[in-house]
MOPAC internal coordinates of N, CA, C and O (Angstrom, degrees):
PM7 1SCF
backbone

  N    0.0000 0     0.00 0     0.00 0    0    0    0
  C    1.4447 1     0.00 0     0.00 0    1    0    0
  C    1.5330 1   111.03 1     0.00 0    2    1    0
  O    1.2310 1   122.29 1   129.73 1    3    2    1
  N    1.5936 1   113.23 1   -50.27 1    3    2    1
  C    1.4650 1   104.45 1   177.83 1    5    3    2
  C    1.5078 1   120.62 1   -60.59 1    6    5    3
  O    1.2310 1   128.84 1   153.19 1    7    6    5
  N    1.8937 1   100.58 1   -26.81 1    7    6    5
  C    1.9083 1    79.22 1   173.92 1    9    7    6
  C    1.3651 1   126.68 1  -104.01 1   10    9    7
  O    1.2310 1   128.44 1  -167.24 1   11   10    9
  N    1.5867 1   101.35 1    12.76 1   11   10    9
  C    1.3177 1    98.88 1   152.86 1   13   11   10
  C    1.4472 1   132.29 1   -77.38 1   14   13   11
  O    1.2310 1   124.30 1   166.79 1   15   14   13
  N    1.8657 1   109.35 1   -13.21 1   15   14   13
  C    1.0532 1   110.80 1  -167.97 1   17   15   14
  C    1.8719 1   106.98 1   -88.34 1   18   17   15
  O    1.2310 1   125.70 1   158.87 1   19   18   17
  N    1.4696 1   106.65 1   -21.13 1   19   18   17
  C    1.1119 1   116.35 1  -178.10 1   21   19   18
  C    1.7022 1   127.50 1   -78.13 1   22   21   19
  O    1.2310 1   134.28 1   156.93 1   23   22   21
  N    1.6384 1    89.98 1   -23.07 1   23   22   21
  C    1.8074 1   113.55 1   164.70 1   25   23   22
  C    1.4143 1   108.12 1   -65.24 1   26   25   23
  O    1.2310 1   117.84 1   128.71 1   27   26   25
  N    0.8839 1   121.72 1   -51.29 1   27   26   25
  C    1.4594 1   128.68 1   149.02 1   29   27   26
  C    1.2230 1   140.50 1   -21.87 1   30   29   27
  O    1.2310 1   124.92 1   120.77 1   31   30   29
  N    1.1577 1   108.16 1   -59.23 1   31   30   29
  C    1.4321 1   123.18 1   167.11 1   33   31   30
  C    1.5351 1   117.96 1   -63.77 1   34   33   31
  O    1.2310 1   137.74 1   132.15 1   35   34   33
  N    1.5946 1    83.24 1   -47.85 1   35   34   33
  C    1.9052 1    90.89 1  -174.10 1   37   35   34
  C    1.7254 1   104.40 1   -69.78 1   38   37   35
  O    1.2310 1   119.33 1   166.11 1   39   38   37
  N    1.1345 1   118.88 1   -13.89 1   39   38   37
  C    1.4907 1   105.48 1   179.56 1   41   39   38
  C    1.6358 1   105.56 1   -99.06 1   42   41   39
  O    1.2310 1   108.81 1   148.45 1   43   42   41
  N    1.2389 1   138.54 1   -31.55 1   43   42   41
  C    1.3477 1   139.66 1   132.26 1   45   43   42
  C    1.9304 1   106.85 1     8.55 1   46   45   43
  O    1.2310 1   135.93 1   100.64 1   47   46   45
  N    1.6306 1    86.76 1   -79.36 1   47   46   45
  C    1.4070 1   100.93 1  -157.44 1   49   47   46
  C    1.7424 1   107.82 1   -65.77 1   50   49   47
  O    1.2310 1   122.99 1   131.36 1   51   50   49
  N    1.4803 1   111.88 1   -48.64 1   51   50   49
  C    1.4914 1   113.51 1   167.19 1   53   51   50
  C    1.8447 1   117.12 1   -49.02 1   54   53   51
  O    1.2310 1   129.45 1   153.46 1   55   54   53
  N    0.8627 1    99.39 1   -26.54 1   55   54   53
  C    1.2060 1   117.85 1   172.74 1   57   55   54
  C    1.6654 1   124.54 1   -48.76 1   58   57   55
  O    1.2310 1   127.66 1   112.31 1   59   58   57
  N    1.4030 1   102.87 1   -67.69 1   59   58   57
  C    1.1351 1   140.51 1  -160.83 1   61   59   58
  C    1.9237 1   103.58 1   -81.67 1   62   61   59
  O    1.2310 1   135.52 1   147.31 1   63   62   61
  N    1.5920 1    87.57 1   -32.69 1   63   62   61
  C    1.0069 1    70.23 1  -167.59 1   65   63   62
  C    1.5604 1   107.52 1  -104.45 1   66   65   63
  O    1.2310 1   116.10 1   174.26 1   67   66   65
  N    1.7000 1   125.01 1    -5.74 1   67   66   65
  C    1.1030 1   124.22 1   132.57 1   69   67   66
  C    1.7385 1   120.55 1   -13.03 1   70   69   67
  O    1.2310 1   121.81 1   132.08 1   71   70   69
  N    1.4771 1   114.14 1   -47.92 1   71   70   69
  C    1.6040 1    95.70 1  -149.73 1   73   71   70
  C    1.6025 1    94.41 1   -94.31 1   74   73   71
  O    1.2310 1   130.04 1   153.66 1   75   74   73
  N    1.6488 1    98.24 1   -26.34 1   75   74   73
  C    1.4643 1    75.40 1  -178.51 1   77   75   74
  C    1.9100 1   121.77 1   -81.29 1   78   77   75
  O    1.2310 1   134.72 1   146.85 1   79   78   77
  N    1.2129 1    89.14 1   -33.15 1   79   78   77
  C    1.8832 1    80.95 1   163.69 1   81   79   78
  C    1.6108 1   119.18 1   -39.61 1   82   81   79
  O    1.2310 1   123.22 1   134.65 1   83   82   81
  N    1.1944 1   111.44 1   -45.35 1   83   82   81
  C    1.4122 1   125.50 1  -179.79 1   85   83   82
  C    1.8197 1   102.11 1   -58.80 1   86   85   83
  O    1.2310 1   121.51 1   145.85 1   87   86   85
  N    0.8003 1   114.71 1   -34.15 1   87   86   85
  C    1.9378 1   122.73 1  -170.62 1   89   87   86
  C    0.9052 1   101.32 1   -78.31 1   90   89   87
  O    1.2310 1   123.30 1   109.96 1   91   90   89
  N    1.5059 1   111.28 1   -70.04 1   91   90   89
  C    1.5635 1   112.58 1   163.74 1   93   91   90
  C    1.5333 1   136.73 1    -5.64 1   94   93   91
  O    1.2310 1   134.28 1    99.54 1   95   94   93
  N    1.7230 1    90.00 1   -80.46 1   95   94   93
  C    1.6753 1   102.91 1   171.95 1   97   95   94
  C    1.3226 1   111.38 1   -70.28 1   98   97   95
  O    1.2310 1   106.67 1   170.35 1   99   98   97
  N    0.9855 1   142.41 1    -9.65 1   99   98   97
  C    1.6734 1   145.87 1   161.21 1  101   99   98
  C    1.7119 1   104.39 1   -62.57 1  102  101   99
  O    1.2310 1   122.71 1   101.76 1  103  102  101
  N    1.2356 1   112.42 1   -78.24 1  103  102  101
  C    1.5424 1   100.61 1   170.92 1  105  103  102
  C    1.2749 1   126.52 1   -28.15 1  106  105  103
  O    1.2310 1   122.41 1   111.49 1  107  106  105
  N    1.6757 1   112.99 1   -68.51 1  107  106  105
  C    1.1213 1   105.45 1   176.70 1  109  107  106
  C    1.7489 1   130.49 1   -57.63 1  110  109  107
  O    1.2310 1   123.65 1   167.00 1  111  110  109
  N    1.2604 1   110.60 1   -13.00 1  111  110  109
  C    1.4070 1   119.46 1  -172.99 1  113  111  110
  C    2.0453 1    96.03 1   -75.32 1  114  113  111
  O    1.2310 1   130.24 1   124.36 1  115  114  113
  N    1.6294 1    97.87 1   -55.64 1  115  114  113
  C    1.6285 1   106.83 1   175.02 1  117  115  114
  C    1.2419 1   116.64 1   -52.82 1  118  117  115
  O    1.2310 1   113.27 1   146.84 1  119  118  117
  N    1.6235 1   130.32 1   -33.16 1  119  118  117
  C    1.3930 1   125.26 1   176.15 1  121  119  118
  C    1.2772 1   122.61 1   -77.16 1  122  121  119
  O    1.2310 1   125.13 1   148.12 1  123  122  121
  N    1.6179 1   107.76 1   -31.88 1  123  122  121
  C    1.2127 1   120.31 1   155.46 1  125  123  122
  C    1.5885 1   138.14 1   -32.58 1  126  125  123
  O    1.2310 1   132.33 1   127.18 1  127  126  125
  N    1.3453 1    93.79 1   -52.82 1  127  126  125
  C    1.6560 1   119.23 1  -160.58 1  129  127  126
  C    1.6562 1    75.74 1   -93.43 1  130  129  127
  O    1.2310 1    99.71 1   167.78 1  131  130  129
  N    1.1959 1   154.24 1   -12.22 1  131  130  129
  C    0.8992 1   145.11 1  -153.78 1  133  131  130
  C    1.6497 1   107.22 1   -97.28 1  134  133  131
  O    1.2310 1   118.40 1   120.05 1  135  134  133
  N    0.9812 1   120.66 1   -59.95 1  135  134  133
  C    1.9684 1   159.10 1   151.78 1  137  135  134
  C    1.5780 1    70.91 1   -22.70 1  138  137  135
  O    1.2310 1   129.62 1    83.66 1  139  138  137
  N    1.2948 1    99.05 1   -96.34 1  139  138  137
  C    1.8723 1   107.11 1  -157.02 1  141  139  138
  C    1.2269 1    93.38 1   -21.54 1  142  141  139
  O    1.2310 1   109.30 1    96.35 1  143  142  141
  N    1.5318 1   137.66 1   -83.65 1  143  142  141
  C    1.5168 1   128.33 1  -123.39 1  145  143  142
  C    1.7412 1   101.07 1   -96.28 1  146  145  143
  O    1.2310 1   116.93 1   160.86 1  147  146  145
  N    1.1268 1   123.45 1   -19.14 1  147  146  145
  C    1.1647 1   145.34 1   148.62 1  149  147  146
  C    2.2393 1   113.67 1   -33.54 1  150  149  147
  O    1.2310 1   137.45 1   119.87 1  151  150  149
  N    1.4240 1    83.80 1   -60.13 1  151  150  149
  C    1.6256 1   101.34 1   158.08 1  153  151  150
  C    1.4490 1   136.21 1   -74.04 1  154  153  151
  O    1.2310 1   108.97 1   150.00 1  155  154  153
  N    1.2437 1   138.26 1   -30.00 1  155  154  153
  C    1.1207 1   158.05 1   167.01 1  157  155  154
  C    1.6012 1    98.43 1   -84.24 1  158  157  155
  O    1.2310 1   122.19 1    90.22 1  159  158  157
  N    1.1973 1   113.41 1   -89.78 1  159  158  157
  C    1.6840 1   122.58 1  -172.50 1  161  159  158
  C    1.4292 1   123.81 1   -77.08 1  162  161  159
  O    1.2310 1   122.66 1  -118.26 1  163  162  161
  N    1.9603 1   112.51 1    61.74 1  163  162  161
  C    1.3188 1    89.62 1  -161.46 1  165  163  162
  C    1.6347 1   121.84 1   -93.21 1  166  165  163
  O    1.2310 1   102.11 1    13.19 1  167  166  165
  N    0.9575 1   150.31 1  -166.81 1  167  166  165
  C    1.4351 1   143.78 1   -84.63 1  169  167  166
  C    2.1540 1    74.57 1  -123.30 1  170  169  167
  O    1.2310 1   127.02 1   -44.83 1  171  170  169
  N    1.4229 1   104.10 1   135.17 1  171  170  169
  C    1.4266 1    96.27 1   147.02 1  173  171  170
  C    1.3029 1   151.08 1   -29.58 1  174  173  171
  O    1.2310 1   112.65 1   -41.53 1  175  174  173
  N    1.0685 1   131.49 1   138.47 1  175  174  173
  C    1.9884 1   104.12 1   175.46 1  177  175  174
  C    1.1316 1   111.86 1   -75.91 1  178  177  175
  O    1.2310 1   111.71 1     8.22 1  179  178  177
  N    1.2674 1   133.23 1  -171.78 1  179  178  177
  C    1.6266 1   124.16 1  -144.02 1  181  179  178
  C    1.6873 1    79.37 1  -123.32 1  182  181  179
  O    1.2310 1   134.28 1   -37.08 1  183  182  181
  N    1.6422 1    89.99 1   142.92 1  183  182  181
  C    1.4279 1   125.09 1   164.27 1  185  183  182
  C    1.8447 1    98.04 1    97.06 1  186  185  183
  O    1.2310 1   119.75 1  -159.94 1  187  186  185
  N    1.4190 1   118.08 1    20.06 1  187  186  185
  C    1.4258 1   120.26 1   158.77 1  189  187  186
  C    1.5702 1   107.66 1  -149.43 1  190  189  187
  O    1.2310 1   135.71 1   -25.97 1  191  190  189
  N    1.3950 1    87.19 1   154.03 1  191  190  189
  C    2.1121 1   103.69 1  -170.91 1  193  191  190
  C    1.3908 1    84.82 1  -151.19 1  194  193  191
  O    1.2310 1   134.74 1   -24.93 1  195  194  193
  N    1.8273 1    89.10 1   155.07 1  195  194  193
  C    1.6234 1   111.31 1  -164.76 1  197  195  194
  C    1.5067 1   118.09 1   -52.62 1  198  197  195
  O    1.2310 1   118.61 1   168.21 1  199  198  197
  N    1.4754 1   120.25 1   -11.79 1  199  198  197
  C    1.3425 1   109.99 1   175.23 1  201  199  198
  C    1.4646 1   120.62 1  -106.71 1  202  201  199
  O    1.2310 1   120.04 1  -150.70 1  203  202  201
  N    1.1886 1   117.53 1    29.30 1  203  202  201
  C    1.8441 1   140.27 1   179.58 1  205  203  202
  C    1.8737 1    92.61 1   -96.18 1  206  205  203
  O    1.2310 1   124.42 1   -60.94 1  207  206  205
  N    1.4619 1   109.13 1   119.06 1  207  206  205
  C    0.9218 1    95.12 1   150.68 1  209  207  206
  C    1.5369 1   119.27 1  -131.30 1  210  209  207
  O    1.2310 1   119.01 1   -22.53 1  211  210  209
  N    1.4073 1   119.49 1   157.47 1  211  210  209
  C    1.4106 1   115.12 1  -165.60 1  213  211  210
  C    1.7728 1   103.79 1   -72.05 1  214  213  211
  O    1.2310 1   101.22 1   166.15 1  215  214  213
  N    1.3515 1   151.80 1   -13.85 1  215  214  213
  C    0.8700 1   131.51 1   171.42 1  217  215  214
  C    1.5061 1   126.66 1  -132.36 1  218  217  215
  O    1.2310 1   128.89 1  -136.86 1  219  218  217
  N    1.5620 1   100.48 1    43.14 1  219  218  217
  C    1.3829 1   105.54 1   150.09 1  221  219  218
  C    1.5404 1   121.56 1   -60.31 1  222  221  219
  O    1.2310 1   130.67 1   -31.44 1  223  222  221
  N    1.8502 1    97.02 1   148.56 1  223  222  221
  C    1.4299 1   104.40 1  -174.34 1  225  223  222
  C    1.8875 1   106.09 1  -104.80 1  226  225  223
  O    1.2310 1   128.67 1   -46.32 1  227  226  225
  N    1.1784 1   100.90 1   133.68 1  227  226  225
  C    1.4465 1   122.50 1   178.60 1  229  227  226
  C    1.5257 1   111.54 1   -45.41 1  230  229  227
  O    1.2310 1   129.41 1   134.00 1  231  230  229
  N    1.3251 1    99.47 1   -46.00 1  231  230  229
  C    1.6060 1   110.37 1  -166.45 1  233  231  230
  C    1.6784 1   100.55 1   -70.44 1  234  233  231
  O    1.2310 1   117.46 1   146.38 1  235  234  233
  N    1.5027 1   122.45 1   -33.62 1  235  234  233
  C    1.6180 1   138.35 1  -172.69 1  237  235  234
  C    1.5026 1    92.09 1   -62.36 1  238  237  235
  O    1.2310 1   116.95 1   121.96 1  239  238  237
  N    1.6914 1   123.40 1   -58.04 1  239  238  237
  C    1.1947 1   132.45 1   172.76 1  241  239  238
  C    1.2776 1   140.34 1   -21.11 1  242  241  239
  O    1.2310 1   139.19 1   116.80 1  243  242  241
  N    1.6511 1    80.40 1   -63.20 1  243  242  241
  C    1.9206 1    93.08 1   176.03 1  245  243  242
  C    1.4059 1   105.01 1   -75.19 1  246  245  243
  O    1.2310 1   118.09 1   123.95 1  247  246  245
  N    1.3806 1   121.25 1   -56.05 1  247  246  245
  C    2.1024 1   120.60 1   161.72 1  249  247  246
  C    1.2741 1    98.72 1    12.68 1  250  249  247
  O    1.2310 1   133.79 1    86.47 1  251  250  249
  N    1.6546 1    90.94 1   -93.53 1  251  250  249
  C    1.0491 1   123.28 1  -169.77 1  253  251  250
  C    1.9870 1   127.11 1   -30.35 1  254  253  251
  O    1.2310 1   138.66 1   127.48 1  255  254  253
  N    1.0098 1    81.42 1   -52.52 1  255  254  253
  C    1.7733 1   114.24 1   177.19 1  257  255  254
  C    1.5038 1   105.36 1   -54.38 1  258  257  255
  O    1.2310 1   129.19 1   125.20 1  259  258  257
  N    1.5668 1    99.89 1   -54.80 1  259  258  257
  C    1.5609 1   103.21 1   176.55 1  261  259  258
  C    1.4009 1   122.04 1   -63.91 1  262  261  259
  O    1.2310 1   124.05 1   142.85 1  263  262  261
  N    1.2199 1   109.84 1   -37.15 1  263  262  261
  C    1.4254 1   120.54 1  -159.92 1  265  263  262
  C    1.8440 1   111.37 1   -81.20 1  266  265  263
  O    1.2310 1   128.10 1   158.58 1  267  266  265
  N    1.5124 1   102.00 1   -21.42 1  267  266  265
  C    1.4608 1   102.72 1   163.89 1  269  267  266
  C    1.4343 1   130.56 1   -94.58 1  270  269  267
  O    1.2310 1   123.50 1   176.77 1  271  270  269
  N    1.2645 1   110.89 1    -3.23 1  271  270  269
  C    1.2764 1   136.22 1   169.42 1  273  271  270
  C    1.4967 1   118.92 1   -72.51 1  274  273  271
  O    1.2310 1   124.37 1   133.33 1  275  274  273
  N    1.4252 1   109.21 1   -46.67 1  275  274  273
  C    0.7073 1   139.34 1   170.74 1  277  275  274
  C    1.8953 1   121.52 1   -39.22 1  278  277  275
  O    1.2310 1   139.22 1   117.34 1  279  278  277
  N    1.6751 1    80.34 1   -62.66 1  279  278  277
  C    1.6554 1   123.47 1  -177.05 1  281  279  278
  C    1.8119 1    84.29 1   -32.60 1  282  281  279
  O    1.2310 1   135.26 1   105.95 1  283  282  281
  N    1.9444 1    88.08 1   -74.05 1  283  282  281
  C    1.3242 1   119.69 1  -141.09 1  285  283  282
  C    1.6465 1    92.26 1   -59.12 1  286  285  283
  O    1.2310 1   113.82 1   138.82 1  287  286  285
  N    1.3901 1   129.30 1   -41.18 1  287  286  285
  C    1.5830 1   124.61 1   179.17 1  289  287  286
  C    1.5059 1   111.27 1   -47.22 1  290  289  287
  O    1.2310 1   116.35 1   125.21 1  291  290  289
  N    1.4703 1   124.54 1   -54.79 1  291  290  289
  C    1.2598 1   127.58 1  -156.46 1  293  291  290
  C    1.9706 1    99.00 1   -97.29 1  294  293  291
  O    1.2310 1   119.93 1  -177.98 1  295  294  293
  N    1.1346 1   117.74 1     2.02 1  295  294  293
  C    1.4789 1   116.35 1   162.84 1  297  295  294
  C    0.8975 1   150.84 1  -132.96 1  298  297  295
  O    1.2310 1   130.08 1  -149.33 1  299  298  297
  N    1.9267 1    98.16 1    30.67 1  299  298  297
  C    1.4449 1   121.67 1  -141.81 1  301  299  298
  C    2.1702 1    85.40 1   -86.36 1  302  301  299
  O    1.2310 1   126.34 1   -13.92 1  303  302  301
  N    1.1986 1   105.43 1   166.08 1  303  302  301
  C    1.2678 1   111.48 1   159.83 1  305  303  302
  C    1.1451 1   146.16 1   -89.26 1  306  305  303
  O    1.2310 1   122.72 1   -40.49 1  307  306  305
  N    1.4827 1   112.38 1   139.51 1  307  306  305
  C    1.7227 1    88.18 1  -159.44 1  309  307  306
  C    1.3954 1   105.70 1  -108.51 1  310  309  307
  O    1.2310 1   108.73 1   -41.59 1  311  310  309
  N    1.3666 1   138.69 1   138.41 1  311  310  309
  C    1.1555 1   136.27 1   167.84 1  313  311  310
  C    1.3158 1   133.09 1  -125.03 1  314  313  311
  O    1.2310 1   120.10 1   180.00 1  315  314  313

């Protein structure tokens, strides 16, 4: 019984400590990959993000604006 209880244990611990090695090298792989693109691709200048584009049209805008408004009037829910 005790060395079953201790087989036990010892596979517990291999265990355990499997996952965290595994976490481990995951972080470091994510901080990694992180640095890289961080280095290569670095950060926009401030007051634009990847979905700004400089020559959208105003008039497409409002369309647009209307046409979901629109949506939302004639499919609103009723409860």
């Amino acid at each position: 019984m005790n060395e079953l209880i201790s087989s036990g244990i010892e596979l517990m611990l291999i265990g355990m400590g499997m996952v965290f090695s595994f976490l481990a090298m995951l972080i470091v792989a994510i901080k990694t990959m992180s640095s890289l693109i961080l280095r290569f691709f670095p950060e926009l200048p401030a007051g634009q993000h990847p979905g700004m584009h400089h020559g959208d049209d105003l008039g497409t805008i409002a369309a647009i604006s209307a046409a979901v408004l629109q949506y939302r009037k004639k499919y609103q829910k009723k409860d």
